[in-house]
C-alpha positions in Angstrom: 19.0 98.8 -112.1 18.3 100.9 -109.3 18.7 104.1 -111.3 16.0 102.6 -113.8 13.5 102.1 -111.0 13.5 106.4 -110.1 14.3 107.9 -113.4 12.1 105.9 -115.8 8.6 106.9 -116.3 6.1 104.2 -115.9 2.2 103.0 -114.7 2.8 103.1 -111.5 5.9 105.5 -110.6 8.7 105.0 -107.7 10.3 108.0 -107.0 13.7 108.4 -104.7 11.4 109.4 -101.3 10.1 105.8 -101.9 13.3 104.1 -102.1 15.1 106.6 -99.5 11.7 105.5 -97.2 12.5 102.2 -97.7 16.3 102.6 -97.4 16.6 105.2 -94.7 17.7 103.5 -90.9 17.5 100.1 -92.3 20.6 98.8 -92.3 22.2 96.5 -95.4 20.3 96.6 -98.8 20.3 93.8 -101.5 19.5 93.6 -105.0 17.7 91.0 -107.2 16.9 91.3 -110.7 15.1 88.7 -112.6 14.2 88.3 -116.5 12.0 85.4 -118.1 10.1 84.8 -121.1 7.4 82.8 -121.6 4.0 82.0 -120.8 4.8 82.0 -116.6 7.1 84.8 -117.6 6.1 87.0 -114.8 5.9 84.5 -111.9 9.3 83.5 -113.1 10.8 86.4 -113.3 9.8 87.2 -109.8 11.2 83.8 -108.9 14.5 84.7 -110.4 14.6 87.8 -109.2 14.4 86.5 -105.5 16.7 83.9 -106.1 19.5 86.3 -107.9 23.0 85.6 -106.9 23.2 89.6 -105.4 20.2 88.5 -103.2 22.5 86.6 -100.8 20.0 86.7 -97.6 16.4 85.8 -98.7 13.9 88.1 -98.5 11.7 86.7 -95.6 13.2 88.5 -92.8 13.3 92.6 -95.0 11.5 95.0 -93.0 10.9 96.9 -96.7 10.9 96.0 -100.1 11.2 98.3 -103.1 10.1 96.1 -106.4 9.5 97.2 -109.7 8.2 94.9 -112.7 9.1 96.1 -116.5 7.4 94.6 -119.5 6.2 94.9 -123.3 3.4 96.7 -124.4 1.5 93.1 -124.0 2.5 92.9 -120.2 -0.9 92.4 -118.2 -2.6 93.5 -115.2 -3.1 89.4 -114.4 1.1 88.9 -114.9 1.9 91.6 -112.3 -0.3 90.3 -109.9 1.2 86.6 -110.6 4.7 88.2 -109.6 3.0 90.6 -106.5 1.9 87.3 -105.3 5.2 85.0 -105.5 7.0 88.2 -103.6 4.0 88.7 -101.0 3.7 84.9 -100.0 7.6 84.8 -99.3 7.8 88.5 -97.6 7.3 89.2 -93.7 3.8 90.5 -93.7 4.2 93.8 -91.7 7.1 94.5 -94.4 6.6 97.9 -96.0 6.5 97.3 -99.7 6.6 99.5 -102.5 5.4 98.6 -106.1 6.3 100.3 -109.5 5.0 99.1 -113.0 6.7 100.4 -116.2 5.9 99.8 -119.7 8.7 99.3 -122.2 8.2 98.2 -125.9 11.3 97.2 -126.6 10.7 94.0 -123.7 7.9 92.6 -125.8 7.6 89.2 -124.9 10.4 89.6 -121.8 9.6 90.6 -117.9 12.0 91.7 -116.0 12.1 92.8 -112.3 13.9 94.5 -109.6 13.8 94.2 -106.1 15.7 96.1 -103.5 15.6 94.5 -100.2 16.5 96.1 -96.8 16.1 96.1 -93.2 17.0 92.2 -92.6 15.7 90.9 -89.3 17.3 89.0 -87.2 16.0 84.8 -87.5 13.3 84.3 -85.2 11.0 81.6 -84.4 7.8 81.6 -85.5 5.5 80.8 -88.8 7.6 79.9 -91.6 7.0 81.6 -95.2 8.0 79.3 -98.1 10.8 79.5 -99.4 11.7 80.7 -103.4 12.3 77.1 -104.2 9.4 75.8 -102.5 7.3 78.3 -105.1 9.5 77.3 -108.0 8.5 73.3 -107.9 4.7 74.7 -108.1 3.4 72.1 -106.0 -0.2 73.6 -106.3 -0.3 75.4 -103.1 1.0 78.7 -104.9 -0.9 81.5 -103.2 -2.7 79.7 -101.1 -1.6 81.4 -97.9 -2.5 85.2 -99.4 -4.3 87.2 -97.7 -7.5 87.7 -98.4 -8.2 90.9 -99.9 -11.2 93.1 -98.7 -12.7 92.0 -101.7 -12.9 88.3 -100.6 -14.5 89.4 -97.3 -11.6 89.7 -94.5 -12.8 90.8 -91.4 -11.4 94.6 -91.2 -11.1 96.1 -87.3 -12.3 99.7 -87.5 -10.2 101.7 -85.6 -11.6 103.1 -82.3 -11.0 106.8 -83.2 -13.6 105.9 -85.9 -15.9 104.0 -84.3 -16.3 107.1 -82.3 -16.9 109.7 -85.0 -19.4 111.8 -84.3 -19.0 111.7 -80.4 -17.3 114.7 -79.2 -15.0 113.9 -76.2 -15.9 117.2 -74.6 -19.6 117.1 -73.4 -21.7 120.4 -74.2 -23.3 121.7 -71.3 
């Protein structure tokens, strides 16, 4: 549970200013947890997670997102990113995320996740994300609309503050 996500040493550690971050003037908070097993055990997980019964409101519209994947010692770098993307393709892209990765050798075999969910927007029109059950009939599309990391080649703006490093704004005289 929530507790698990702060208290519980892992990979890659969420601490309480995390969650309280992600918490803090956001309004109503939801919680999914999912568990699979299997070859797709991590993608399903993640799936199950988002379609938990406690996560009432999908995730498309949270302004943050606190998720935490726990697995075996045999729990791969390649599973966690099969989960990071099935919860990235269905999240609002300027949602603030937070990812936490622990290692548990009693789940050998099992993945399990939790995500806390907060800061629902209100419906608005405008590009649609898939929805959890779209993912879970794996049409072949699956990550398809993820964006491109910096190393596939995205265009990156550099900000004008750096573009103008090394030009003083005070001319010398």
């Amino acid at each position: 549970g929530i507790s698990d996500i702060i208290t519980v040493p892992g990979l890659v550690n969420v601490d309480f200013a995390d969650v309280r971050a992600i918490m803090a003037d956001a309004g109503s908070s939801l919680m999914g947890i999912g568990t699979a097993t299997g070859k797709t055990r991590a993608r399903d997980a993640a799936l199950n997670a988002i379609q938990s019964p406690l996560l009432d409101i999908g995730i498309q519209r949270a302004t943050g997102i606190v998720w935490n994947i726990t697995g075996g010692t045999d729990l791969t770098l390649f599973e966690v990113n099969a989960a990071a993307e099935v919860i990235y393709d269905l999240v609002d892209p300027s949602a603030n995320l937070i990812f936490g990765a622990v290692i548990d050798p009693s789940l050998s075999g099992q993945v399990s996740i939790t995500l806390i969910a907060t800061g629902f927007k209100r419906e608005e029109d405008g590009e649609s994300r898939p929805q959890a059950s779209q993912l879970a009939q794996g049409d072949g599309s699956f990550g398809a609309s993820r964006r491109p990391s910096f190393s596939e080649g995205s265009s990156v703006e550099i900000p004008e503050f750096l573009r103008k490093k090394g030009r003083s704004r005070y001319p010398r005289a």
